[in-house]
N, CA, C and O of each residue as an XYZ file, in Angstrom:
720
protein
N       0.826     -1.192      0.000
C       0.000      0.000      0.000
C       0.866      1.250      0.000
O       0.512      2.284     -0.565
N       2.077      1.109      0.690
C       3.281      2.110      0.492
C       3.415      2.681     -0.732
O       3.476      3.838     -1.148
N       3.454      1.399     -1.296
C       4.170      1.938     -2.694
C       3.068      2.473     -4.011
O       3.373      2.873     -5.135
N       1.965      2.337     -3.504
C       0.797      3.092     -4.336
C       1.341      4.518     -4.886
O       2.301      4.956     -4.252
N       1.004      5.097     -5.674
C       0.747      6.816     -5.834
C       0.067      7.509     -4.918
O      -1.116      7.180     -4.833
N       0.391      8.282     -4.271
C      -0.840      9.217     -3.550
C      -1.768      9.665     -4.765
O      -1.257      9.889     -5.862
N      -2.958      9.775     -4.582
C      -4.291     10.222     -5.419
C      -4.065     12.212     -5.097
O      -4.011     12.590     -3.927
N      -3.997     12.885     -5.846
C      -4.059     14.417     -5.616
C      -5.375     14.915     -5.253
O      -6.368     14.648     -5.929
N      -5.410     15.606     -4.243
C      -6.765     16.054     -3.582
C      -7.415     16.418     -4.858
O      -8.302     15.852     -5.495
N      -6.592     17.765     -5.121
C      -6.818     18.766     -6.433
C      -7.365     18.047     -7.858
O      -6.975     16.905     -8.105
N      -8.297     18.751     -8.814
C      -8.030     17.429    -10.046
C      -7.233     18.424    -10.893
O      -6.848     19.578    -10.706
N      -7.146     17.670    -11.749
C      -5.868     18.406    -13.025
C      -6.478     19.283    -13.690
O      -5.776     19.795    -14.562
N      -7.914     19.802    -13.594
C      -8.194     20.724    -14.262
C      -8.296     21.781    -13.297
O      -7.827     22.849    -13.691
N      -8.667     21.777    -12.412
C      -8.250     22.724    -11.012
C      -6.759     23.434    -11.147
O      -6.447     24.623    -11.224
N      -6.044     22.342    -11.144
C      -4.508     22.490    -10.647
C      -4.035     23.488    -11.703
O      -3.255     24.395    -11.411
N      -4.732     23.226    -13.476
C      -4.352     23.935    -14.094
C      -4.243     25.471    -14.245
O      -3.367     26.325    -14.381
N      -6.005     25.347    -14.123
C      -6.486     26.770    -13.931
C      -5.950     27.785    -13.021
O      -5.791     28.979    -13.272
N      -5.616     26.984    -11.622
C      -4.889     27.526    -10.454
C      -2.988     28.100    -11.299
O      -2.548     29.250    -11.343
N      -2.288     26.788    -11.837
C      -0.932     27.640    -12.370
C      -1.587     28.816    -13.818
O      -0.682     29.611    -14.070
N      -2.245     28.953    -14.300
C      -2.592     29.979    -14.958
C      -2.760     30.925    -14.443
O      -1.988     31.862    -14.643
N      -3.748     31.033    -13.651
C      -3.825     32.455    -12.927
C      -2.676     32.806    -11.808
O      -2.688     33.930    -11.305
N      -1.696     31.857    -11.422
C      -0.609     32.357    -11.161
C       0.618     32.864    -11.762
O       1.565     33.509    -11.313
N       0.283     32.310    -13.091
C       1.505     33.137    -14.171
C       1.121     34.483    -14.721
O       1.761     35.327    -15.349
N      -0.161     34.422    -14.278
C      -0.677     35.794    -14.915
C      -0.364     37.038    -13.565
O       0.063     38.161    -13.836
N      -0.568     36.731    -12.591
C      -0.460     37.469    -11.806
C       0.930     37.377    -11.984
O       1.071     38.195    -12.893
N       1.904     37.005    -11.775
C       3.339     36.639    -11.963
C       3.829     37.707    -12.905
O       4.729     38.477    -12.570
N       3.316     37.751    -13.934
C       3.583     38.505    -15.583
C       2.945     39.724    -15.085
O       3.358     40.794    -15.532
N       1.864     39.719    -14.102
C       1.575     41.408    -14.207
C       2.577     41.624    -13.181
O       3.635     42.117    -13.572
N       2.440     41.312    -11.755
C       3.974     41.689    -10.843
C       5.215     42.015    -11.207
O       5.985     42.681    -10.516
N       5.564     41.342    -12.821
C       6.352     41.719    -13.042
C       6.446     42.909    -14.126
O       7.590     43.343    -14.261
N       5.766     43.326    -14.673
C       5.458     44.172    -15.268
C       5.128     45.639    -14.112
O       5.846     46.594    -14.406
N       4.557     45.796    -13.389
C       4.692     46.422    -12.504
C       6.033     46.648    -11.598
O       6.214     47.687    -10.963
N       6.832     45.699    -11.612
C       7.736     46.127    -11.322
C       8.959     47.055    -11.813
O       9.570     47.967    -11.256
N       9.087     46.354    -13.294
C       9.482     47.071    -14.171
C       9.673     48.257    -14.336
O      10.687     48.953    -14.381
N       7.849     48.581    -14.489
C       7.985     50.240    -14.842
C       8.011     50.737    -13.479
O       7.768     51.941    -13.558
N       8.210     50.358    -12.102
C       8.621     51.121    -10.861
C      10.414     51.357    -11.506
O      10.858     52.409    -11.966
N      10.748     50.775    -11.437
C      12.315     50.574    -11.533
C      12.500     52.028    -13.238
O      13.273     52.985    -13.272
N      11.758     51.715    -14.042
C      12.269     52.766    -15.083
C      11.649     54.759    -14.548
O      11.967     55.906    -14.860
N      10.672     54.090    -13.640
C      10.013     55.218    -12.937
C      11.389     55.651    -11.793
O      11.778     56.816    -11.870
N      11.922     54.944    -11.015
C      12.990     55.136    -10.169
C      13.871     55.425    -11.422
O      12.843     54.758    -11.537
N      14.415     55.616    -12.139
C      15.806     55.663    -12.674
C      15.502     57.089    -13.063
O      16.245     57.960    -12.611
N      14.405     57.464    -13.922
C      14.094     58.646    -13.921
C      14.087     59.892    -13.550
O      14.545     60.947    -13.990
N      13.456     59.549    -12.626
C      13.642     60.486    -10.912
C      14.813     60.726    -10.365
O      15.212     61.806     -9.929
N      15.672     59.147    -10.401
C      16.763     59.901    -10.123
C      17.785     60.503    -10.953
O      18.771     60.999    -10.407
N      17.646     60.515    -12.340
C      18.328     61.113    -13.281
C      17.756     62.955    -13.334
O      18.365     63.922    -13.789
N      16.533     62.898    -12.749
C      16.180     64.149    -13.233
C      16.374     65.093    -11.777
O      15.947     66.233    -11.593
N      17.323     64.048    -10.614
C      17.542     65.080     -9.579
C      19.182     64.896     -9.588
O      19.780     65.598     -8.773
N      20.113     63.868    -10.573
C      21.262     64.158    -10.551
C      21.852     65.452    -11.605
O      22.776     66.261    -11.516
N      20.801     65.170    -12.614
C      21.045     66.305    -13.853
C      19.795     67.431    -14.324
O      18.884     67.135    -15.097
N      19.900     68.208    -13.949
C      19.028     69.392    -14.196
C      18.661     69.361    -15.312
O      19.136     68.526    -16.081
N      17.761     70.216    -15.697
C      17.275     70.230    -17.632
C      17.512     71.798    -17.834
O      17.069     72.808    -17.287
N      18.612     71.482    -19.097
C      19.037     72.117    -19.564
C      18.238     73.660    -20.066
O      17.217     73.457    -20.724
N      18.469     74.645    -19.909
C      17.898     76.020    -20.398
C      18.201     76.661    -21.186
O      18.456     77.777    -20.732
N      18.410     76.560    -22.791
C      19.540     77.181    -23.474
C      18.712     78.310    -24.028
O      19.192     78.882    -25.007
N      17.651     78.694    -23.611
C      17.047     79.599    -24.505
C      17.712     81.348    -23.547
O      17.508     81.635    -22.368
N      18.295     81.973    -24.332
C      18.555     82.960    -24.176
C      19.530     83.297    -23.536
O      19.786     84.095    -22.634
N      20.316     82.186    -24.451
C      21.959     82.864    -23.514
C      22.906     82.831    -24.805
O      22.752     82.161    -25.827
N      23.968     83.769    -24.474
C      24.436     83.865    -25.291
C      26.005     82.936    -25.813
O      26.473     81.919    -25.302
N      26.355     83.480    -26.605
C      27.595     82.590    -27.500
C      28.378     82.418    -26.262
O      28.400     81.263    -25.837
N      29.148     83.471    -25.462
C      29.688     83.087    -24.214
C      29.287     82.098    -22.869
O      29.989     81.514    -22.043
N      28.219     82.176    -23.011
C      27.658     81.487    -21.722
C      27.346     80.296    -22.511
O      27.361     79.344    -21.730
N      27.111     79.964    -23.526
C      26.729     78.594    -24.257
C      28.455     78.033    -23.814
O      28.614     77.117    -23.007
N      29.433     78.628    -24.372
C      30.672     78.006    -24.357
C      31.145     77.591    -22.994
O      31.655     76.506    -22.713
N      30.908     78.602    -22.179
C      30.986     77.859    -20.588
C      30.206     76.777    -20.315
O      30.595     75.669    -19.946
N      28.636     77.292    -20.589
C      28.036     75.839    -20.443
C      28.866     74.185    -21.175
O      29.173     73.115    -20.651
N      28.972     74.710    -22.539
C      29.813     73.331    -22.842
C      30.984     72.825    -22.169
O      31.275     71.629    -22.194
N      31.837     73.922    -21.416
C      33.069     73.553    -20.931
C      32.806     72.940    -19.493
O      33.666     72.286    -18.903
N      31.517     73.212    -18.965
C      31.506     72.831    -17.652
C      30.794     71.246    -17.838
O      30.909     70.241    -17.136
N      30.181     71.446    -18.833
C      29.647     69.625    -18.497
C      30.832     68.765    -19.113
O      30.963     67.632    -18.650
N      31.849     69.245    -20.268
C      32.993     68.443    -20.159
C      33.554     68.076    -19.481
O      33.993     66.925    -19.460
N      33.801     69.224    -18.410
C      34.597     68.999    -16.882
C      33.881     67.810    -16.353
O      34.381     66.697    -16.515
N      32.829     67.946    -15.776
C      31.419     67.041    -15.663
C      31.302     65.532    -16.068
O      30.960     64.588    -15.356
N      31.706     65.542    -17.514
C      32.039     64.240    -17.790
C      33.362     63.385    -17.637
O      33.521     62.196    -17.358
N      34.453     64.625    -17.977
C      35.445     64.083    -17.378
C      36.081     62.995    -15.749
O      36.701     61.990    -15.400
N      35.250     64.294    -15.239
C      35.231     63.638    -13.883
C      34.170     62.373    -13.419
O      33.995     62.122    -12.227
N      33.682     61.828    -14.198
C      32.686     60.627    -13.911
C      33.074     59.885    -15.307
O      32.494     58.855    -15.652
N      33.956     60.403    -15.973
C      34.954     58.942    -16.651
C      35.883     58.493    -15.912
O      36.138     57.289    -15.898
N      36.685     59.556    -15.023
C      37.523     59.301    -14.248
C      36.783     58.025    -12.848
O      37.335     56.965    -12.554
N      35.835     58.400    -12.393
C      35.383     57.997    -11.280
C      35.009     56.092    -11.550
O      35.124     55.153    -10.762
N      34.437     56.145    -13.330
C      34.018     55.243    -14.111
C      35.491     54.503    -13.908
O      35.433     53.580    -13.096
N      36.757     54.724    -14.473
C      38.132     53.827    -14.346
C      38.093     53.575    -13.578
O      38.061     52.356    -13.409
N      38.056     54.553    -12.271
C      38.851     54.046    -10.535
C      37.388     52.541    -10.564
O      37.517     51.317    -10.590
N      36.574     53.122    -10.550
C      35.879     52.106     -9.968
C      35.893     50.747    -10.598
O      35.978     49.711     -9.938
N      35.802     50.797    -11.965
C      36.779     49.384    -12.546
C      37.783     48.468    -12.525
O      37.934     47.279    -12.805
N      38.631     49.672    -11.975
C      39.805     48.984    -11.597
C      39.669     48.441    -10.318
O      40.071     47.278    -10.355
N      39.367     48.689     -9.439
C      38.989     48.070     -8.182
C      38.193     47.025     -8.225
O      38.334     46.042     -7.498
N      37.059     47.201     -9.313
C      36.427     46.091     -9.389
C      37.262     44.502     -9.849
O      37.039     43.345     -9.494
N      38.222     45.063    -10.730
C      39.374     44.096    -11.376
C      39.831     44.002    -10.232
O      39.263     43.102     -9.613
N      40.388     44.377     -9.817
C      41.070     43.743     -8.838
C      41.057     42.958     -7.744
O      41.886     42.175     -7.280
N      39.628     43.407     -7.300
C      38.831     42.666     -5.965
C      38.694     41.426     -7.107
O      39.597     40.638     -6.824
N      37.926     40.905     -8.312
C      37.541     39.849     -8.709
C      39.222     39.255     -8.987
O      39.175     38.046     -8.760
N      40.463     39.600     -9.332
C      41.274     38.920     -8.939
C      41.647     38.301     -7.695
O      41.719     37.084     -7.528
N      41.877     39.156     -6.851
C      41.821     38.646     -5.267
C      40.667     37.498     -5.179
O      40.845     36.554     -4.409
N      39.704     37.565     -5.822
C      38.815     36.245     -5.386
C      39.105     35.503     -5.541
O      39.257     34.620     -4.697
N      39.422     35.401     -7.048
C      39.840     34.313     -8.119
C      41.237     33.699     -7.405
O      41.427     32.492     -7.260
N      42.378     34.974     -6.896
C      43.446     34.408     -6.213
C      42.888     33.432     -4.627
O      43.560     32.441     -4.344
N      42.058     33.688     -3.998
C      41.846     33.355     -2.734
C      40.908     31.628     -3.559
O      41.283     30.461     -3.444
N      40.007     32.030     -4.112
C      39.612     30.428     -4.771
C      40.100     29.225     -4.470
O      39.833     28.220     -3.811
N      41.395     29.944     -5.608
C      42.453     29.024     -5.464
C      43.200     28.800     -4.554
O      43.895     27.813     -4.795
N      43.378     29.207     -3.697
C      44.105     28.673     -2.697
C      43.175     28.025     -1.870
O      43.725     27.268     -1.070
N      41.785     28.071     -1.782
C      41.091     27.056     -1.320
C      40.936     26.000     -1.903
O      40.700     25.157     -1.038
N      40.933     25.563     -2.854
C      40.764     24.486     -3.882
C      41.615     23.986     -3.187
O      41.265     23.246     -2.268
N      43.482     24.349     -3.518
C      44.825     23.724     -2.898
C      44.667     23.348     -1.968
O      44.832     22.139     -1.806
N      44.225     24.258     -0.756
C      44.664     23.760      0.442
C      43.096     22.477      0.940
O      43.199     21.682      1.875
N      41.835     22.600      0.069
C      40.998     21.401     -0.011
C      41.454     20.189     -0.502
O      41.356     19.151      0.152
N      41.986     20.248     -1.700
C      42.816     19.143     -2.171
C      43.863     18.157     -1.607
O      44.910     18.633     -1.167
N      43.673     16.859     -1.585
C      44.469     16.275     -1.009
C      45.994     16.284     -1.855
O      46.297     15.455     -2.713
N      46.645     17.138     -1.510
C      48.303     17.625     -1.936
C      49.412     16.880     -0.798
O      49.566     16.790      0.420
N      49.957     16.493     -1.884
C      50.733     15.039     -0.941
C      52.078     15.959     -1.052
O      52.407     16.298     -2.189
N      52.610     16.244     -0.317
C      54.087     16.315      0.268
C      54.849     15.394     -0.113
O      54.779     14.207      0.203
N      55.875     16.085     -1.054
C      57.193     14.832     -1.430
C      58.215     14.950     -0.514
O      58.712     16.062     -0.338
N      58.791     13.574      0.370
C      59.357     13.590      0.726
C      60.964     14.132      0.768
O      61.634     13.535     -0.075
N      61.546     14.876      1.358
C      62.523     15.393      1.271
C      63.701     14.897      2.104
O      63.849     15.036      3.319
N      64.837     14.050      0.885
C      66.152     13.768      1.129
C      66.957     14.395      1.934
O      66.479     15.528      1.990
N      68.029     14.355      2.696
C      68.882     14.809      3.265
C      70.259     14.725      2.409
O      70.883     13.721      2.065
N      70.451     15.686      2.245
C      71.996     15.267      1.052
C      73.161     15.854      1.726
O      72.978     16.813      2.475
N      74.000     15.517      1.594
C      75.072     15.915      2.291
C      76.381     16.210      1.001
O      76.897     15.501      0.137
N      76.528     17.522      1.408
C      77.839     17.973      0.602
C      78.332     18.990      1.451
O      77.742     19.700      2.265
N      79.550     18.931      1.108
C      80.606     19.787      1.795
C      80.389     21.276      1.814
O      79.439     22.006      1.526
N      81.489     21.443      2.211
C      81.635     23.295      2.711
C      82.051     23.781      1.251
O      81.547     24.807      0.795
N      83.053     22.974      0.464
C      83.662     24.140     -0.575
C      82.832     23.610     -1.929
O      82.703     24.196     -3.004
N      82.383     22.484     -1.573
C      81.409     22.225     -2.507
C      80.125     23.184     -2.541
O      79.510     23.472     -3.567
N      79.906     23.505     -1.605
C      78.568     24.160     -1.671
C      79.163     25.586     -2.048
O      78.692     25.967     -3.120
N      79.730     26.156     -1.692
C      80.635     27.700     -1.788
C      80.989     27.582     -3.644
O      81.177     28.494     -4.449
N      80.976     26.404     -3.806
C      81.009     26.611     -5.219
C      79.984     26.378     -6.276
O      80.130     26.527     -7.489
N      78.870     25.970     -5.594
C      77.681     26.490     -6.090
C      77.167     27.142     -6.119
O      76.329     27.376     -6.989
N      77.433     27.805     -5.108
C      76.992     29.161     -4.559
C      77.440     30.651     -5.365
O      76.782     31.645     -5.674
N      78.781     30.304     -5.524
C      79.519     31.495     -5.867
C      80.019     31.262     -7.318
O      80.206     32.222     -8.066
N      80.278     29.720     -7.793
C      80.315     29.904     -9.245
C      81.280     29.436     -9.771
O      81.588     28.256     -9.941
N      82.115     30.955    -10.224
C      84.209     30.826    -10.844
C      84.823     31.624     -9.924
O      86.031     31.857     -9.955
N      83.462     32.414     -8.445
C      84.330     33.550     -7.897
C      84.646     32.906     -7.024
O      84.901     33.573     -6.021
N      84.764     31.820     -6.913
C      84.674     30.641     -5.672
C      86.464     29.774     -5.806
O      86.696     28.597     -6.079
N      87.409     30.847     -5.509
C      89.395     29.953     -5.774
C      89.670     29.762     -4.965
O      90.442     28.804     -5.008
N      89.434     30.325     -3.463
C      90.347     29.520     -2.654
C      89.375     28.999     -1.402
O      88.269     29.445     -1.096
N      90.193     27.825     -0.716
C      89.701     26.944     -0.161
C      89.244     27.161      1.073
O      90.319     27.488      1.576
N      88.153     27.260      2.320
C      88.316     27.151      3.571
C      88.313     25.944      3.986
O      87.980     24.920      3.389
N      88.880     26.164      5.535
C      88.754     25.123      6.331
C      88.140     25.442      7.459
O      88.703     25.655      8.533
N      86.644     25.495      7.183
C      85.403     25.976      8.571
C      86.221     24.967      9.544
O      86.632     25.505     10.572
N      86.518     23.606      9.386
C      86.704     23.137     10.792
C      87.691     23.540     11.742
O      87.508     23.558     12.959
N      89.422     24.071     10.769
C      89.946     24.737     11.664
C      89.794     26.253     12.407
O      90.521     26.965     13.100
N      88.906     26.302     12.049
C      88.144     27.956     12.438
C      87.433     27.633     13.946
O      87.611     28.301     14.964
N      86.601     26.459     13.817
C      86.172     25.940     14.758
C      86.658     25.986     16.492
O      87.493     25.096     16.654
N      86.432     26.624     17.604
C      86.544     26.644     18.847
C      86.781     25.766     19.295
O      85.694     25.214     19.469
N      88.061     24.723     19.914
C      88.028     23.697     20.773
C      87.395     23.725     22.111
O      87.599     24.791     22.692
N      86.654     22.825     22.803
C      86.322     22.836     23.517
C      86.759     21.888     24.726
O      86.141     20.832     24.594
N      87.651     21.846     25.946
C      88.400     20.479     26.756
C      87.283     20.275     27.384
O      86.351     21.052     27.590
N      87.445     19.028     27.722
C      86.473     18.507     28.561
C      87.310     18.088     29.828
O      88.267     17.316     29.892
N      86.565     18.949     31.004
C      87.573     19.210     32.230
C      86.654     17.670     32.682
O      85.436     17.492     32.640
N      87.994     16.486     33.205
C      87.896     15.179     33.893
C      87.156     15.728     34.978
O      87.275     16.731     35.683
N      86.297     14.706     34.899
C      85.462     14.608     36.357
C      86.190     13.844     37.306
O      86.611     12.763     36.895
N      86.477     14.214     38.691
C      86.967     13.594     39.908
C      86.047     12.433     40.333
O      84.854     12.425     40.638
N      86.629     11.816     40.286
C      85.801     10.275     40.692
C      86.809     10.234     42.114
O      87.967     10.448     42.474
N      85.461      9.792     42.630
C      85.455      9.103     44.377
C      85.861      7.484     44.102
O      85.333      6.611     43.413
N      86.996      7.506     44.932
C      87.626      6.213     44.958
C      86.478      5.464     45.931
O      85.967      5.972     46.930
N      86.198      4.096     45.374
C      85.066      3.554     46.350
C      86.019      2.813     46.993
O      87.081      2.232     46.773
N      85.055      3.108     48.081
C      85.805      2.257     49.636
C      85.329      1.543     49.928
O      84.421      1.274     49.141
N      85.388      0.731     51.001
C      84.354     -0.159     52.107
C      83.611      0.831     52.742
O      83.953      1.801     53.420
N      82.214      0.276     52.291
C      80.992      1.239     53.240
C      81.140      1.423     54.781
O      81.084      2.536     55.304
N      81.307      0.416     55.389
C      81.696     -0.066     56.962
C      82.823      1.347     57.507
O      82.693      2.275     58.306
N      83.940      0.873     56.569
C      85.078      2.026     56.933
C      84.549      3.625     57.150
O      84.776      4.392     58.085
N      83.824      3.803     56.023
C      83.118      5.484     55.962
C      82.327      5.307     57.012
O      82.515      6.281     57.742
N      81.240      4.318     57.671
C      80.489      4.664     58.842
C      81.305      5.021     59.681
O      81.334      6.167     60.130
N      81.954      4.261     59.960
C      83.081      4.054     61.224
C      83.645      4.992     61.810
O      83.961      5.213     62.979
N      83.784      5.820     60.318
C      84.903      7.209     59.804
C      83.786      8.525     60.711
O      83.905      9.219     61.720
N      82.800      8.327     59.711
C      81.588      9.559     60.415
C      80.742      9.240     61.672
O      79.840      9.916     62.167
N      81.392      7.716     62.184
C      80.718      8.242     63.711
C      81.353      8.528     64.886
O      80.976      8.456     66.055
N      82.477      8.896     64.332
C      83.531      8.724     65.618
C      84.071      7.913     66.452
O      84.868      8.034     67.382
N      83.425      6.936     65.896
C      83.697      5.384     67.247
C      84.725      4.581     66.883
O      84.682      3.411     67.262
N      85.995      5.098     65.977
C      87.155      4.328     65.436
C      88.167      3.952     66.261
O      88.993      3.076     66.004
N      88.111      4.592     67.231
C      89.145      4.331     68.323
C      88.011      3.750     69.070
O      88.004      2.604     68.621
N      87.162      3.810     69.824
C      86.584      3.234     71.241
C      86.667      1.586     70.341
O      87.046      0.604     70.980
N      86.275      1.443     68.839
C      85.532      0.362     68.998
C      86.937     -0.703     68.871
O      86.725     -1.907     69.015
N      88.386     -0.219     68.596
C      89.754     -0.806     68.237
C      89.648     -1.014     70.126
O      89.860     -2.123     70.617
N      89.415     -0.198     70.717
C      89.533     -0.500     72.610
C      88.869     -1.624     72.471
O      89.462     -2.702     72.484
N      87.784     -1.549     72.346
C      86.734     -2.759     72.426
C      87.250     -4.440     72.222
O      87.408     -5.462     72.890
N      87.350     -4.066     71.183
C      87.848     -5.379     70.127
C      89.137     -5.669     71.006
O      89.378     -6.875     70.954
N      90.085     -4.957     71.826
C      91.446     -5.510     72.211
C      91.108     -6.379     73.382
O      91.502     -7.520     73.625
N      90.220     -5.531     74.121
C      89.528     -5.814     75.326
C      88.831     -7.466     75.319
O      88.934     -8.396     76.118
N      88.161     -7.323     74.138
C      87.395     -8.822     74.201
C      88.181    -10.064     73.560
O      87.677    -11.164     73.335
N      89.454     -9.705     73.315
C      90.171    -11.241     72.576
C      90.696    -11.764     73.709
O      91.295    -12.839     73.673
């Protein structure tokens, strides 16, 4: 019985009628939206840029007028680059940061790294080339260091050292003569 179809409350001619009149409302919402948005652009074009008055001015003041909205444009081509370029650049930085998530997601296996061993003038001559003629000897440069002998305690008879630190070396030689 699980595996039946559920039966739809709705019938299919319902269901239809119902997505119709939701695409229609859909298509007008969006149409209404539209012309809000060309209604907003408007408005605000007609409070960033004034409307023009050319009636009754003369050859001089026409020529200023032209020179000042050049200025005008100039400066919002200028504003137009900066802001491009920043935009380039932030979408590089993304593109750079991406990738370094990808990498550091990726399972990136570490190659093991050898230990090699080469010398002092060997390396000085990789290093330096043909300017590399005469030879050192880092080891005789090297600081000797003595190693001052440690005093070692001659081991004794334990008995003797008590004997020693309790003072009783003579009474107990009395003793011992006394009792043979």
């Amino acid at each position: 019985m699980a595996d039946a179809p559920k039966k739809s409350k709705i019938s299919s001619s319902r269901r239809l009628g119902l997505k119709i009149r939701l695409l229609a409302v859909a298509a007008q919402m969006l149409q209404e939206d539209t012309q809000q948005k060309i209604k907003e652009r408007e408005d605000a074009l007609a409070e960033r840029v004034p409307p023009l008055n050319l009636s009754g001015l003369s050859l001089q003041e026409l020529q200023d007028l032209c020179k000042d909205l050049h200025h005008k444009i100039d400066v919002v081509d200028e504003e137009h680059y900066d802001i491009g370029l920043k935009v380039s650049k932030n979408d590089k930085e993304i593109q750079d940061m991406n990738l370094k998530i990808t990498e550091l997601q990726s399972k990136f296996k570490k190659p093991t790294l050898r230990r090699v061993k080469i010398s002092a003038e060997a390396m000085l001559s990789v290093l330096l080339g043909s300017k590399h003629k005469e030879s050192f000897d880092f080891k005789a440069n090297l600081k000797t260091v003595k190693k001052e002998e440690e005093k070692k305690e001659e081991v004794t008879d334990w008995r003797k050292n008590v004997e020693a630190m309790s003072g009783m070396e003579g009474r107990k030689k009395l003793f011992d003569a006394s009792g043979n």
